[in-house]
N, C-alpha and C positions, 0 to 999 in steps of 0.2 A: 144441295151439299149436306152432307149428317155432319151432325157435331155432338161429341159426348165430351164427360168431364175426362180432365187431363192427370195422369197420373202425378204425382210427388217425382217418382225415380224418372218419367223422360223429360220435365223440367232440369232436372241435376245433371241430366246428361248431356247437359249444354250451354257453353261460354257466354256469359260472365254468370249465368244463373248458377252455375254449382257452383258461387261462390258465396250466395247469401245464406245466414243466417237461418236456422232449421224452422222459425216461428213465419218467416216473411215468404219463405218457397210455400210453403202453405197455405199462407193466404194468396200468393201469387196463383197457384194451382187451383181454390176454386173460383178465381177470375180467370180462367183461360182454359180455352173450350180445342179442343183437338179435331181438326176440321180433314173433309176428305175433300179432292180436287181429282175431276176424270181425266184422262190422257189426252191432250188436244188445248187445254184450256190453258186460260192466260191466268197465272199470280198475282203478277205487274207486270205496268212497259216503262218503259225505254222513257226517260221524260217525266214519270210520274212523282208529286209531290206527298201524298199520304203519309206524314209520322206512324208508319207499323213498321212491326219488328217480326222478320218471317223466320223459322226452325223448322228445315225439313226433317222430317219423324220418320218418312217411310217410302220408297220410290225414289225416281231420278228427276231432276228438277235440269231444264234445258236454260243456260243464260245467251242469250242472243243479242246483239248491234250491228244497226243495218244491214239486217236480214242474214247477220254471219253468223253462226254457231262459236262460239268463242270460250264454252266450255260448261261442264256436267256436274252436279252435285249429289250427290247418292244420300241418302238419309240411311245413320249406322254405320258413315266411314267418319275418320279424321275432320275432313273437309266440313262435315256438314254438320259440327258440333259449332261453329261461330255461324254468326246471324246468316244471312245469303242476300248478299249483294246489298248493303248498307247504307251505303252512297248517297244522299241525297243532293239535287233529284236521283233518279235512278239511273244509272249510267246503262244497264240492259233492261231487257226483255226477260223474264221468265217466265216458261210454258212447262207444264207438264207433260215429260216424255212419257209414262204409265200414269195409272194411276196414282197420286200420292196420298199421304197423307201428311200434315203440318201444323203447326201451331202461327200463329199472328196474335201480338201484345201492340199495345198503343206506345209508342217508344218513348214519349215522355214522363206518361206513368212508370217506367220500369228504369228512367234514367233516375225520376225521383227515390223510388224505392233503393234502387242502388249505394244513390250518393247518401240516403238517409241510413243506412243500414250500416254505411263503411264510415260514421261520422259519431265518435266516440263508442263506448262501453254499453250502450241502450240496448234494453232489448224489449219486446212486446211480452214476456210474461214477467217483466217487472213491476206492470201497471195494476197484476190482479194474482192473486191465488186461485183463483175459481178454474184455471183452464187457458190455454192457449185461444181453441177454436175461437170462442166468444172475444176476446181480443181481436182477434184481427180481420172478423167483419167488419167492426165498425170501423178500425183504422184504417182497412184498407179501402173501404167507401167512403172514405174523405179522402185519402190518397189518390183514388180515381178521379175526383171530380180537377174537372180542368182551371179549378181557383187557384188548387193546391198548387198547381204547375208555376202559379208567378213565385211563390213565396220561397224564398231561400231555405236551401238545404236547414241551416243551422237553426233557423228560425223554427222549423217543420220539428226537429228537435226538440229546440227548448220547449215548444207548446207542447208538447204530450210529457216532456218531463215535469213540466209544472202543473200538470193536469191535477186535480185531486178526483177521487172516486167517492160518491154518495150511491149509500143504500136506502132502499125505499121502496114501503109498502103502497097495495093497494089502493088508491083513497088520497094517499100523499097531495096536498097543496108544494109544486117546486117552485111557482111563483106567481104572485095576486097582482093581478091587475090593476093600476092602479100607485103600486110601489116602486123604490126607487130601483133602479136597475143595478147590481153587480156581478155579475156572474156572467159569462155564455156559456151553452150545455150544449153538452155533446152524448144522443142515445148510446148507451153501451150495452143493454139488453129491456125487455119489459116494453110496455106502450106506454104514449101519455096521450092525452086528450087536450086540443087548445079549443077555449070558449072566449067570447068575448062579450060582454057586458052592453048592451043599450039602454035607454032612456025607455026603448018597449018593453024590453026582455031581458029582465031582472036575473031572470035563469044564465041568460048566456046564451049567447049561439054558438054552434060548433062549426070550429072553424077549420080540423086539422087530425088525423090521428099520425102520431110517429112513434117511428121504430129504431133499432139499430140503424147507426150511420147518421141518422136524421139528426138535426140541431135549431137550436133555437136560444133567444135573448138577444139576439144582438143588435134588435132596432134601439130596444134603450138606451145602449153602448156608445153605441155611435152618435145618437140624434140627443144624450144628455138631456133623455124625457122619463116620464113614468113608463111601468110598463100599460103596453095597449093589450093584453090579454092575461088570461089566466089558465096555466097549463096542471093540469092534475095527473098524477098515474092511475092510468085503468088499472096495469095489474103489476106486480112486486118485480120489482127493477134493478137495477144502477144506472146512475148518470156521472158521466166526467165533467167537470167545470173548472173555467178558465176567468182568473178573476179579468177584471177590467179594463186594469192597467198595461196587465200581461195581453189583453186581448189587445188592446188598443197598437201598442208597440209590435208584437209578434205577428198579428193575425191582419187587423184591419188595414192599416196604412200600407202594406206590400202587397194587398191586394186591389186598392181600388184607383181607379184611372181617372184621371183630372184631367181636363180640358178649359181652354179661354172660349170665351165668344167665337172667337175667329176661327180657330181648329175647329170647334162644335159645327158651323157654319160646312166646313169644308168636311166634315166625314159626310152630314148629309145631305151633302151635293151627291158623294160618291153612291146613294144610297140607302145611309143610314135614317135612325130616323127620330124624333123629338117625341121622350116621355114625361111628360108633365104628373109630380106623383102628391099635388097638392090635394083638396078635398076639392068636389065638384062647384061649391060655391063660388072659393077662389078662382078657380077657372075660370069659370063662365066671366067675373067680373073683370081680368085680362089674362093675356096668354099667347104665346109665341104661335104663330101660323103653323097650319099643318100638326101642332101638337096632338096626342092623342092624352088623353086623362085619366090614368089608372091609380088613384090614392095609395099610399102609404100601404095601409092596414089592408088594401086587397091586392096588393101584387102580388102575395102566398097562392089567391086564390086564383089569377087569373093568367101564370103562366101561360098554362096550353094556349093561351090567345094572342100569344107573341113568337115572332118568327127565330128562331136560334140563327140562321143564316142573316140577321140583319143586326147593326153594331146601332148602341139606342145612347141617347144623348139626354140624360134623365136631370129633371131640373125642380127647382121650388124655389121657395121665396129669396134665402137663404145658401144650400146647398148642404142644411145639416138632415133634411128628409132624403134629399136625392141622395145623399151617400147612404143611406141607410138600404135604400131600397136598393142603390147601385151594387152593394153587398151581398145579397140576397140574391140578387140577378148574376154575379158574377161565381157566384158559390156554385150555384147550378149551371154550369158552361155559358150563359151569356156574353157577349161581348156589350161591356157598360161602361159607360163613362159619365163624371159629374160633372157640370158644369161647373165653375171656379166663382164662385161670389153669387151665385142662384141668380134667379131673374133682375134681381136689384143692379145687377153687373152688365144689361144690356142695356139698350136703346130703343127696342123692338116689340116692344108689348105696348099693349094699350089698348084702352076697355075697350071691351067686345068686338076684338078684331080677328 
């Protein structure tokens, strides 16, 4: 199937989209890609759960229930400027009678955008003089991620209005390793570079380059530690930062999932599965069965190595590391959860078992 980018004006030409905001169809527009579908082929059926939001563009779109034709949608009439067939699950079938063409949005990204857009005076070129564009990649890549989706409308709000903006060259130290934490940072254009300091390697290892969208600080935040790296700008930037307090109340606590022993026990039965994010020492010396041992300071590094279809049960001594990491995991689409009182709150550990 071809997909090219999507115009500005066939977004506006359809309910509730013509009704955001000139900065957010924009950014909306280049997250949504204009897809073609051949004559024969299925949309959806009948049954199907997927949060997508489908706009016929172009062609006749066939909706069917038990094998009955039950009615036609043309793309460029009346009909086919509200979503097509919304319903979930899906109450029909939709096949393409011709060829179509169509767009498909993730429908909870665009209920967020919606409700954030129609929820006071805000608007995305309040936050810069420099330009719209540059705005609302980065917003709208935090908007995208499936974190943003727990967090309340007003809350998604208040954090960008309380955001402040720093400028910064080349070279810039945004924060040394080692010091106390206040800030989360949010890339708004430029690159940084994260290194982290060893007992070998005085230099630093590198650990990370980011861009627009991309963030960082908030293991401090959470876990009420030093910071465990030092992030420098490669080249002349801005960053938005979010003090502490503001992160703690706005950001962290509506995003992160707490569980008992018991609940932890029963997701991975279902499943799920035990991530131990102490240091390897700790580990080895006790540790919940089955656990797998990913520390702290390398769950940046070792995403790819965890399954996004499995919901992870992340633990330590305490539960001020596991929420840290569970943060981190949850910003990036994971499904995470902390254990309530860390391992000190079970029964079940004991050396080297």
């Amino acid at each position: 199937m071809e997909e090219r980018p999507v115009e500005v004006s066939v977004l506006k030409s359809f309910s509730p989209l013509d009704g955001l905001k000139a900065e957010n169809v924009q950014a909306l527009a280049r997250k949504t890609q204009l897809k073609e579908l051949p004559a024969g082929r299925i949309l959806f059926k009948e049954g199907d759960t997927d949060k997508r939001t489908f706009y016929v563009v172009a062609g006749t779109v066939e909706l069917r229930s038990n094998d009955r034709t039950l009615g036609t949608i043309k793309g460029g009439t009346p009909e086919a400027r509200s979503a097509l067939a919304p319903a979930m699950p899906r109450k029909y079938t939709a096949r393409a009678m011709d060829n179509i063409q169509y767009i498909s949005i993730d429908s909870e990204l665009l209920d967020v955008l919606i409700t954030w857009d129609q929820t006071g005076q805000y608007e995305v070129g309040e936050l810069s003089r420099t330009g719209v564009d540059e705005n609302a990649d980065w917003m709208t890549t935090l908007l995208q991620t499936k974190a943003f989706h727990r967090i309340p409308p007003a809350n998604i709000q208040a954090i960008f209005m309380r955001m402040q903006r720093i400028n910064y060259r080349a070279g810039d130290v945004v924060i040394k390793q080692g010091t106390e934490g206040d800030f989360f940072y949010v890339v708004m254009s430029g690159k940084c570079t994260v290194t982290r300091e060893t007992p070998l390697n005085k230099e630093g290892i590198k650990l990370a380059e980011l861009g627009p969208g991309d963030s960082f600080g908030e293991e401090a935040l959470i876990a009420e530690a030093k910071r465990n790296a030092t992030v420098v700008m490669q080249t002349e930037g801005s960053l938005m930062r979010l003090g502490k307090q503001d992160f703690q109340t706005l950001l962290n606590e509506p995003l992160l999932q707490w569980v008992d022993y018991e609940g932890a026990k029963k997701l991975v039965a279902k499943g799920g599965k035990w991530l131990d994010v102490r240091l390897p020492s700790e580990f080895q010396n006790f540790r919940i069965d089955e656990a797998v041992n990913i520390p702290l300071y390398f769950i940046r590094l070792k995403l790819n190595a965890l399954d996004r279809d499995v919901s992870y049960v992340l633990c330590c001594d305490t539960g001020r590391r596991s929420s840290a990491a569970a943060y981190i995991l949850s910003e990036r689409g994971f499904d995470a959860y902390v254990l309530k009182g860390g391992l000190a709150a079970t029964e079940t550990v004991g050396a080297n078992r």
